[in-house]
Structure formats: structure tokens, C-alpha cells
Steps between C-alpha positions, in 0.01 A plus 500: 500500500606822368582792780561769233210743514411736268434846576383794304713788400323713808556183759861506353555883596376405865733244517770664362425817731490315844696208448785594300488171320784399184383562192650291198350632126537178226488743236799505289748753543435760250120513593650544906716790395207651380275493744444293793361579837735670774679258729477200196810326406575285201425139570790291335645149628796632739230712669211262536822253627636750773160621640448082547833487657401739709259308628259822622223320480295738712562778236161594261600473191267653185587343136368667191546452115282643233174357520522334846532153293882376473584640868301274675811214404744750719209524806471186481867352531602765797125375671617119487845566590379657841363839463213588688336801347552477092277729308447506132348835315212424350490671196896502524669880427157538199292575777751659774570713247126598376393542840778709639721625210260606166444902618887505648820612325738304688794367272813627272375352194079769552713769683702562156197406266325834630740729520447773194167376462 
């Protein structure tokens, strides 16, 4: 039985505001440098392998991708190999992103795009 839960982009924000939890983003790297949500870092193999080694287990951890599909494979790994609270994005950065990012100018690449406009 699966103890990866699913939240929603506004259940994520709680999370991440009182609980400080990890946040790993599946995306590939191009897409992260783009965009990703503060805190997030780039989940590759050495990092998924130290944060096991670790062995934090009490840690919250929140794992998003694009659509809140392909990250559940991450939540579900660091939930059998002993973490306790593993959350997966539902809706993955799409819907972070809609809900929290649509009306906002907040990276590089939008800064330059309306300047002289």
C-alpha cells in the first residue's frame, strides 16, 4: 500500500509554508532553469542517492514533474525506502504554476521579454 499522497498545488503551499519539506522537480533541466518553484532542486540519481543515505526519514518531502504523472515513480521509491511523509503534486509544476504563477513576472527569461514593450 502506497503512502504517497497527493496534494493540490494550495495543500502543497501549506506544506511547504509550515513544514519546510524537500522539494525534488523531475523535470528536465532546461525546463528547471526556467521556472520551478522556490526552494525546488533538480532531482537526478546522486541526489535522490544522498537524501536516502541520509536516512531523514522524518523530513516531508514534495515531488513534482509536469503533469503530476511520471513523479509519482520518485514518491514512490523515497516512500518504500523509509520516508514517512512523501507528497506528489497533483497536477505536477502545470498546475503549481497556473494556480500561483500565470498573473506573476517572476523569471529572467519574462523579465527581458517585456522590457521595451
Amino acid at each position: 500500500m502506497s503512502t504517497v499522497i497527493e496534494v493540490s498545488p494550495h495543500e502543497a503551499k501549506i506544506i511547504i509554508e509550515t513544514h519546510g519539506p524537500i522539494l525534488l522537480d523531475t523535470r528536465d533541466a532546461h525546463s528547471y532553469k526556467e521556472q520551478h518553484i522556490d526552494g525546488a532542486m533538480l532531482a537526478h540519481d546522486s541526489l535522490t542517492e544522498s537524501l536516502i543515505k541520509k536516512k531523514e526519514y522524518n523530513r516531508s518531502i514534495i515531488v513534482y514533474c509536469y503533469q503530476g504523472i511520471s513523479s509519482k515513480d520518485l514518491a514512490e521509491l523515497l516512500s518504500k525506502v523509509g520516508f514517512k511523509s512523501v507528497y506528489s503534486l497533483k497536477g505536477g509544476f502545470t498546475a503549481w504554476k497556473s494556480t500561483f504563477l500565470e498573473n506573476s513576472v517572476n523569471t529572467g527569461a519574462q523579465d527581458k521579454a517585456g522590457q521595451g514593450s
